[in-house]
mmCIF file as Biopython writes it, N, C-alpha, C and O atoms, coordinates in Angstrom:
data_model
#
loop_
_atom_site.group_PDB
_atom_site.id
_atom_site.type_symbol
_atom_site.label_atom_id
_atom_site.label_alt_id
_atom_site.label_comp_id
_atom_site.label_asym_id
_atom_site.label_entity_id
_atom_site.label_seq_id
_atom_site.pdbx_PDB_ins_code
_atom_site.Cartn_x
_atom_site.Cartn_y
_atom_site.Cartn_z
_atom_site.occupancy
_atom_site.B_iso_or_equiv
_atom_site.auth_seq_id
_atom_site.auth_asym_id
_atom_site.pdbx_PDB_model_num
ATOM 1   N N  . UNK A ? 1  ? 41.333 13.919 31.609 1.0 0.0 1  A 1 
ATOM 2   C CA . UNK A ? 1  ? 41.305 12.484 31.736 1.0 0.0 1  A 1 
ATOM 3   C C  . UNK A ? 1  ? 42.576 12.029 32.444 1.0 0.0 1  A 1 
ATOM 4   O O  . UNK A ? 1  ? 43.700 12.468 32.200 1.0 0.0 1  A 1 
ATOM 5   N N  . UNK A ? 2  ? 42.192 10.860 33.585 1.0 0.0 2  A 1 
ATOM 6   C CA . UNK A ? 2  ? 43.786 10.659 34.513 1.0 0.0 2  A 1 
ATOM 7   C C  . UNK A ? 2  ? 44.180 9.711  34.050 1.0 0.0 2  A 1 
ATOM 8   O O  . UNK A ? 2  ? 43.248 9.013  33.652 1.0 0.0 2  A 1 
ATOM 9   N N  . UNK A ? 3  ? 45.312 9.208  33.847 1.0 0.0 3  A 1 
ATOM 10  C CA . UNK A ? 3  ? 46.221 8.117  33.303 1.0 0.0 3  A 1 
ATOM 11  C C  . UNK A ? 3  ? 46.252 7.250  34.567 1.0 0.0 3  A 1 
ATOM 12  O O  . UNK A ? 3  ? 46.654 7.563  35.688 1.0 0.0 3  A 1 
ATOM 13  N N  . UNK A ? 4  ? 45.702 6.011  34.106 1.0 0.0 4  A 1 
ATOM 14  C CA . UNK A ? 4  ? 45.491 4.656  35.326 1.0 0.0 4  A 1 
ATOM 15  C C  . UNK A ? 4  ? 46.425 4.099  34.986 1.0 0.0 4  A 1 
ATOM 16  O O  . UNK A ? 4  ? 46.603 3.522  33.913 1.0 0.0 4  A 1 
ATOM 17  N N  . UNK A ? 5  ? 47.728 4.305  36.617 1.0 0.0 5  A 1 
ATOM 18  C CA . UNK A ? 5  ? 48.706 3.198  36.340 1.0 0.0 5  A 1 
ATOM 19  C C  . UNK A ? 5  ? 48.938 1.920  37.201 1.0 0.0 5  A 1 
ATOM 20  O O  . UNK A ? 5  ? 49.935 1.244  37.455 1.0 0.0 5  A 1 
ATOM 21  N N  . UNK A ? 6  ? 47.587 1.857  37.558 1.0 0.0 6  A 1 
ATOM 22  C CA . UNK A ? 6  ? 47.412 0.697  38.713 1.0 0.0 6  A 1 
ATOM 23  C C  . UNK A ? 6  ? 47.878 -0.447 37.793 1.0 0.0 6  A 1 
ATOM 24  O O  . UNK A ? 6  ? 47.499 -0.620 36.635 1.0 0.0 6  A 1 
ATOM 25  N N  . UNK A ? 7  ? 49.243 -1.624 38.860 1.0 0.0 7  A 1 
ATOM 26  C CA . UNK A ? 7  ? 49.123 -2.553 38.388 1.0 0.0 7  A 1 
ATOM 27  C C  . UNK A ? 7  ? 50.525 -2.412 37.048 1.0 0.0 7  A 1 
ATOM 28  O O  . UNK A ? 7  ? 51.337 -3.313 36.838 1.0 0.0 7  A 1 
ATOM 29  N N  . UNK A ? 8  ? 50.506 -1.660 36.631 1.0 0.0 8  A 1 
ATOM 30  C CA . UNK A ? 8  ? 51.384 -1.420 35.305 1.0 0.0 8  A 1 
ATOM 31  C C  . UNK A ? 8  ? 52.641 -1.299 35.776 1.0 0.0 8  A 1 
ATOM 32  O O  . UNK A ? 8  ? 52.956 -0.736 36.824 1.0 0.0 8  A 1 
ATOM 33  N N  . UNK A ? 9  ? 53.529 -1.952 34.823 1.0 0.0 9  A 1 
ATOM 34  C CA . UNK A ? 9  ? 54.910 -2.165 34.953 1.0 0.0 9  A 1 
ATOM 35  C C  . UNK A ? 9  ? 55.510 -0.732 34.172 1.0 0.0 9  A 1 
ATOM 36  O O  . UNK A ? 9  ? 55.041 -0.443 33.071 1.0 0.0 9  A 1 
ATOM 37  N N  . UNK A ? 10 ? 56.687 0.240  34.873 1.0 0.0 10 A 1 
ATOM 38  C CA . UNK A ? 10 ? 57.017 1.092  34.392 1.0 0.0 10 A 1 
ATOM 39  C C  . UNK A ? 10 ? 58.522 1.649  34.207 1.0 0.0 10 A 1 
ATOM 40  O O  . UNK A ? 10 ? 59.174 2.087  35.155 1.0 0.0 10 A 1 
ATOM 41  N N  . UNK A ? 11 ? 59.033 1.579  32.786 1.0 0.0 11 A 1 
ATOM 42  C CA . UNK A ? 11 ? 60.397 2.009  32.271 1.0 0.0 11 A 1 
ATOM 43  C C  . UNK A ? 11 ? 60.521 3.448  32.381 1.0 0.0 11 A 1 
ATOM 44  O O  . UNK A ? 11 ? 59.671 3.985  31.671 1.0 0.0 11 A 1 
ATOM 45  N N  . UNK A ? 12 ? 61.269 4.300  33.011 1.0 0.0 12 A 1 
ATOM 46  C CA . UNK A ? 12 ? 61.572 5.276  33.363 1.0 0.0 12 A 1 
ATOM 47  C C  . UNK A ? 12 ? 63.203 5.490  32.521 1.0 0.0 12 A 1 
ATOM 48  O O  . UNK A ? 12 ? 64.214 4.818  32.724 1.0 0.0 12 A 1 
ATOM 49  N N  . UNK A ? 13 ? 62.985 6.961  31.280 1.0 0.0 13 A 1 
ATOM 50  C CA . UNK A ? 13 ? 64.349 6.867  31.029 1.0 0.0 13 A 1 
ATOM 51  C C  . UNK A ? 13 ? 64.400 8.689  30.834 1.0 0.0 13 A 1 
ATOM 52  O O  . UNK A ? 13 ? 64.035 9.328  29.847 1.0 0.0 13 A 1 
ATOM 53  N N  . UNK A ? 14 ? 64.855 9.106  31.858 1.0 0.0 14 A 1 
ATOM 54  C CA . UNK A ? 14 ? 65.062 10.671 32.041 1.0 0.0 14 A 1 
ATOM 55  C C  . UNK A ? 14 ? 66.201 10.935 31.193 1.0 0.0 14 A 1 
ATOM 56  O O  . UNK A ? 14 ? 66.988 10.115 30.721 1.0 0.0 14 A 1 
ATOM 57  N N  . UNK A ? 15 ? 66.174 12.702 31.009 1.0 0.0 15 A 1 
ATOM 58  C CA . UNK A ? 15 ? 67.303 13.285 30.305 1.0 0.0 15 A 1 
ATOM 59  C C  . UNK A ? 15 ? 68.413 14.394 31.377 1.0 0.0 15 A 1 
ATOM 60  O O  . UNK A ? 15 ? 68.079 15.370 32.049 1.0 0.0 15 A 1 
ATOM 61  N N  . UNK A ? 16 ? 69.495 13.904 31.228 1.0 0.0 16 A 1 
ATOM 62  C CA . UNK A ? 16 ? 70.590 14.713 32.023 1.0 0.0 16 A 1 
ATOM 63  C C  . UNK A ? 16 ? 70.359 16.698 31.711 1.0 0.0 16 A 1 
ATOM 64  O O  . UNK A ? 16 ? 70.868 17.557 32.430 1.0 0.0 16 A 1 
ATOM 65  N N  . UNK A ? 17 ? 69.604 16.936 30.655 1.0 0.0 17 A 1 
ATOM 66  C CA . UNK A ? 17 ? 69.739 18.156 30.738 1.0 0.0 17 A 1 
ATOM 67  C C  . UNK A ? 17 ? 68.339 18.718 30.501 1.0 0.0 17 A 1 
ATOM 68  O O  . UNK A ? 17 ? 68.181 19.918 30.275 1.0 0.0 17 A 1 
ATOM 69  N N  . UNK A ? 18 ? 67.047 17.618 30.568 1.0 0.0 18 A 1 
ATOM 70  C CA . UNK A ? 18 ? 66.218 17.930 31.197 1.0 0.0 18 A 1 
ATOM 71  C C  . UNK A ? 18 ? 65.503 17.153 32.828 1.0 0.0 18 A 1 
ATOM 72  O O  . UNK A ? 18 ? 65.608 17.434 34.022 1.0 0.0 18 A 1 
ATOM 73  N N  . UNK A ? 19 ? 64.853 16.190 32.114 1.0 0.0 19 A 1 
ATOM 74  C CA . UNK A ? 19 ? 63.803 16.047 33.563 1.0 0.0 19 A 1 
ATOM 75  C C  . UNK A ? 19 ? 64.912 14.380 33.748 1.0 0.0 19 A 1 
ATOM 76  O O  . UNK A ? 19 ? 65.089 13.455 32.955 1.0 0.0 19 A 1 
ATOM 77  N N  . UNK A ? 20 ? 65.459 14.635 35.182 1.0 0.0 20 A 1 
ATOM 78  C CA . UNK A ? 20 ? 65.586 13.222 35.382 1.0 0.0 20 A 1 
ATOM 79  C C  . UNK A ? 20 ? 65.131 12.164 35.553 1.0 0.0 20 A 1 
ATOM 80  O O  . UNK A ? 20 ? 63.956 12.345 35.874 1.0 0.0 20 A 1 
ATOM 81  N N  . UNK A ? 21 ? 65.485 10.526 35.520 1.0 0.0 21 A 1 
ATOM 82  C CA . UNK A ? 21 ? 64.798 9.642  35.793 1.0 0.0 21 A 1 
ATOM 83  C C  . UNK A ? 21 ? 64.146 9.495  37.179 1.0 0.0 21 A 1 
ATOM 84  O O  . UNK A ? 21 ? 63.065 8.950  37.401 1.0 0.0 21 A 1 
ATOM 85  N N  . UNK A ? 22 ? 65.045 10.119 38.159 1.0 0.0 22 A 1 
ATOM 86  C CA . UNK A ? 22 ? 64.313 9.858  39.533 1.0 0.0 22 A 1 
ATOM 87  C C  . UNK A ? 22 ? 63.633 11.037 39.917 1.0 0.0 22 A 1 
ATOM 88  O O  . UNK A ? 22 ? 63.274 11.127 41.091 1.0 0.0 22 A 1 
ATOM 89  N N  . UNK A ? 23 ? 63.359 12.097 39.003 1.0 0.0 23 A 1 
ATOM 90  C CA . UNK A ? 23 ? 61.501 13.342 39.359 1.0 0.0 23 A 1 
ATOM 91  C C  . UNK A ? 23 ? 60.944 12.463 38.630 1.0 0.0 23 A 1 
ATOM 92  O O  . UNK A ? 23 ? 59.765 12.445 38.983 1.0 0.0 23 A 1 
ATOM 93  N N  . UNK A ? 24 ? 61.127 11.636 37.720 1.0 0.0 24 A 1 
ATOM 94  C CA . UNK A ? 24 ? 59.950 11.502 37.318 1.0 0.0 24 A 1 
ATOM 95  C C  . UNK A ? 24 ? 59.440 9.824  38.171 1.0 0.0 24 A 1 
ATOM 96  O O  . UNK A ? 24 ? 58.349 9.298  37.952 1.0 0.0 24 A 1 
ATOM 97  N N  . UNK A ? 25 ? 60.178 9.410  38.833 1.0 0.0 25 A 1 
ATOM 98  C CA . UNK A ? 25 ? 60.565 8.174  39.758 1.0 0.0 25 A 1 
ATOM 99  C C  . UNK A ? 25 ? 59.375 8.900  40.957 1.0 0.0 25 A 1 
ATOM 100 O O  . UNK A ? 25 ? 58.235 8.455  41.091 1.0 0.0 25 A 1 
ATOM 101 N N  . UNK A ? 26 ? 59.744 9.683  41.483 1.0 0.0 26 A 1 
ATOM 102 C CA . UNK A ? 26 ? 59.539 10.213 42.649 1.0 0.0 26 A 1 
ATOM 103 C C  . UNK A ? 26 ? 57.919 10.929 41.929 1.0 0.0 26 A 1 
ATOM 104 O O  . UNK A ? 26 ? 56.989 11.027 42.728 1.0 0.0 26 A 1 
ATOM 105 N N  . UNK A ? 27 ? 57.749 11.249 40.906 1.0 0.0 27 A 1 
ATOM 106 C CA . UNK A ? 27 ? 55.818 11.690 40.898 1.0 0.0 27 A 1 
ATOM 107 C C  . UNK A ? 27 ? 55.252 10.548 40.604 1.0 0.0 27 A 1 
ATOM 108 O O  . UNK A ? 27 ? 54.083 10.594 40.221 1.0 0.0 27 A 1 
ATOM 109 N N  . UNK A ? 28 ? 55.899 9.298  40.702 1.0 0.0 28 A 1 
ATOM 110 C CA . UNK A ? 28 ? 54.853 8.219  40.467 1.0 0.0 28 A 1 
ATOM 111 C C  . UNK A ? 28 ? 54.864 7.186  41.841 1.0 0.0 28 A 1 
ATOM 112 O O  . UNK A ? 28 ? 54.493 6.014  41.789 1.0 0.0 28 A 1 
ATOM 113 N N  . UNK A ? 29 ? 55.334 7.822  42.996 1.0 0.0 29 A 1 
ATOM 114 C CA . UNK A ? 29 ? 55.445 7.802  44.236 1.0 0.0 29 A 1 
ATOM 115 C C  . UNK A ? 29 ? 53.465 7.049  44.828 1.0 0.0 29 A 1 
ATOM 116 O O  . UNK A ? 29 ? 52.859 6.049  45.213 1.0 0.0 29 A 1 
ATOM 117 N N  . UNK A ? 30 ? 53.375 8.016  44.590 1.0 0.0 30 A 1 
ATOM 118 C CA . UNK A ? 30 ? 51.496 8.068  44.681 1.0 0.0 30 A 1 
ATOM 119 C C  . UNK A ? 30 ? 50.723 6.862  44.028 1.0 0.0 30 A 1 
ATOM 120 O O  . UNK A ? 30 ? 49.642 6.545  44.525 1.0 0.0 30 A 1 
ATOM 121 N N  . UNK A ? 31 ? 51.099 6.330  43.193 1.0 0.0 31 A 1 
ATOM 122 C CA . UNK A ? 31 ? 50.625 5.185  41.704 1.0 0.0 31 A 1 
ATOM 123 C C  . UNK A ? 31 ? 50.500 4.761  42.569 1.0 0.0 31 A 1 
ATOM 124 O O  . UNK A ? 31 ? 50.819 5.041  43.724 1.0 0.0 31 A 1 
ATOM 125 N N  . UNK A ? 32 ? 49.711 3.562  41.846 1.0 0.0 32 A 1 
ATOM 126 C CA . UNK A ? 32 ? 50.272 1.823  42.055 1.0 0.0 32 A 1 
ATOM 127 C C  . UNK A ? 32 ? 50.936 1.175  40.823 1.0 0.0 32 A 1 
ATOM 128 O O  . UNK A ? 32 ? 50.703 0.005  40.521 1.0 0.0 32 A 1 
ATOM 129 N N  . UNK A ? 33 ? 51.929 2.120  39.984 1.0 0.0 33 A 1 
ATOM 130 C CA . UNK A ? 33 ? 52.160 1.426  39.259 1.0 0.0 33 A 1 
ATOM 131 C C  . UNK A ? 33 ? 53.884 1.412  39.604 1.0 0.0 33 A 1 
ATOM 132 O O  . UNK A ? 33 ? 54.378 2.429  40.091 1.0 0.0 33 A 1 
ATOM 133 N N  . UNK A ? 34 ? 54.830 0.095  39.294 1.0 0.0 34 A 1 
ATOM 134 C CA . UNK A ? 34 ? 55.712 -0.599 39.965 1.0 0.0 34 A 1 
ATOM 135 C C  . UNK A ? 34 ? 56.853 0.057  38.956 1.0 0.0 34 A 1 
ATOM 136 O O  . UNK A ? 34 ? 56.571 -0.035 37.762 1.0 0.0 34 A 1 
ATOM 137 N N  . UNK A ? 35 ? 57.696 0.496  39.178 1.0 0.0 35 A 1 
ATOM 138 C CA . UNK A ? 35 ? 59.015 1.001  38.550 1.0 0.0 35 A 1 
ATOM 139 C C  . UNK A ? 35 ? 60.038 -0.430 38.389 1.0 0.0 35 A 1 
ATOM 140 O O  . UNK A ? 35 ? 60.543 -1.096 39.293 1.0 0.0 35 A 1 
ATOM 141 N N  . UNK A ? 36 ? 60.109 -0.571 37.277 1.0 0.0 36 A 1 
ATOM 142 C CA . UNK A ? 36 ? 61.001 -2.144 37.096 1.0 0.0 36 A 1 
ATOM 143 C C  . UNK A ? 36 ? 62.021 -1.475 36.847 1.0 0.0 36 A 1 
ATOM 144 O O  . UNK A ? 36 ? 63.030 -1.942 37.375 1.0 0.0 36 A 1 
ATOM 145 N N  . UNK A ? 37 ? 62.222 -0.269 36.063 1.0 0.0 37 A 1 
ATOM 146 C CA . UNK A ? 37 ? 63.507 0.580  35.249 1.0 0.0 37 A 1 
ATOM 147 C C  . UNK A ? 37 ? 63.923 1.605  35.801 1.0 0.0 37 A 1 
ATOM 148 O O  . UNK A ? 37 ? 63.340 1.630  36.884 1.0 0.0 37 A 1 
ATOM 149 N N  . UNK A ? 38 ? 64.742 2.692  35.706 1.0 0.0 38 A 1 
ATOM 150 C CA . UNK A ? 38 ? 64.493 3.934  36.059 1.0 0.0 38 A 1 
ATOM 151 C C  . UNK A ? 38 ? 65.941 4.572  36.206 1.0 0.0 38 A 1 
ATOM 152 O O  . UNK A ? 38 ? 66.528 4.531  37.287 1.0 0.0 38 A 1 
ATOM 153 N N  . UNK A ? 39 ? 66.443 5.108  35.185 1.0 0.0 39 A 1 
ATOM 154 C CA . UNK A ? 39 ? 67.829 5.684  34.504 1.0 0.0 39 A 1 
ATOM 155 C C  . UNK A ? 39 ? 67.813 7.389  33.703 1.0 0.0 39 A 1 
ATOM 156 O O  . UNK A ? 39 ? 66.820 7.726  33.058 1.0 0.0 39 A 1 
ATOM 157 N N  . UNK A ? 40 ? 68.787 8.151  33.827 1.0 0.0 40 A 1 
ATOM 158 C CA . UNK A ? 40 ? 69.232 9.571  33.694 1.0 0.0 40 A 1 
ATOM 159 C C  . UNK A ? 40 ? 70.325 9.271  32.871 1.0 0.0 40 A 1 
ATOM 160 O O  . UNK A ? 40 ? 71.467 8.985  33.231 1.0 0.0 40 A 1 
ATOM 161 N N  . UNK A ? 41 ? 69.759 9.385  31.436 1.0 0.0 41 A 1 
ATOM 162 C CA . UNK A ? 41 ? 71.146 9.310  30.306 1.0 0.0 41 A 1 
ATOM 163 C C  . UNK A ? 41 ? 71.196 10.816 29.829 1.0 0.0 41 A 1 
ATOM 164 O O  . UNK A ? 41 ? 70.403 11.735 30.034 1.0 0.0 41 A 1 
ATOM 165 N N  . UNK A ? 42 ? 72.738 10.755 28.917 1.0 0.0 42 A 1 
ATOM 166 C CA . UNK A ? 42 ? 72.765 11.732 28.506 1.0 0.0 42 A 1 
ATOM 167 C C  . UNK A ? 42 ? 72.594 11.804 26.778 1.0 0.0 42 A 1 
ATOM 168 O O  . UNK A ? 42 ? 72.993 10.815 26.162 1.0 0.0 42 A 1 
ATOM 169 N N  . UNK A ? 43 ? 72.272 12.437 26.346 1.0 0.0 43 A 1 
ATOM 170 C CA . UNK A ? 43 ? 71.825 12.202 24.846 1.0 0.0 43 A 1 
ATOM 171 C C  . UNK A ? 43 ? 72.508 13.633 24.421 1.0 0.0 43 A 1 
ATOM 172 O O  . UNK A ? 43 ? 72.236 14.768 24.814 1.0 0.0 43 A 1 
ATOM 173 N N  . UNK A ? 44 ? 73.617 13.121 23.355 1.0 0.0 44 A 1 
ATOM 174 C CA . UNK A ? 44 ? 74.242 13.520 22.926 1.0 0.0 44 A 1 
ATOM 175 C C  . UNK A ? 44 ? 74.175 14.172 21.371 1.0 0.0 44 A 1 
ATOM 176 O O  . UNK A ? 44 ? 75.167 14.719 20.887 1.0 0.0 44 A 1 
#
C-alpha cells in the first residue's frame, strides 16, 4: 500500500547518526507533498 502525500504539509526531523533530514528531504523530491520543516538533530 503507497502512502499519498499529495497536498500534505511535511515536518522532517532526521538523526545525526542515522538518516538525515535532507535524505529524507531529497526522497520526497518526487511527492507532491510540501516540506514546511526539515532539520538533522543530534539526540543525545
Amino acid at each position: 500500500m503507497a502512502l499519498n502525500l499529495d497536498g500534505k504539509k511535511v515536518i522532517i526531523i532526521g538523526d545525526r547518526d542515522g538518516i538525515p533530514g535532507s535524505a529524507v528531504e531529497e526522497c520526497l523530491k518526487g511527492t507532491k507533498a510540501e516540506v514546511v520543516f526539515s532539520s538533522t538533530e543530534c539526540f543525545v
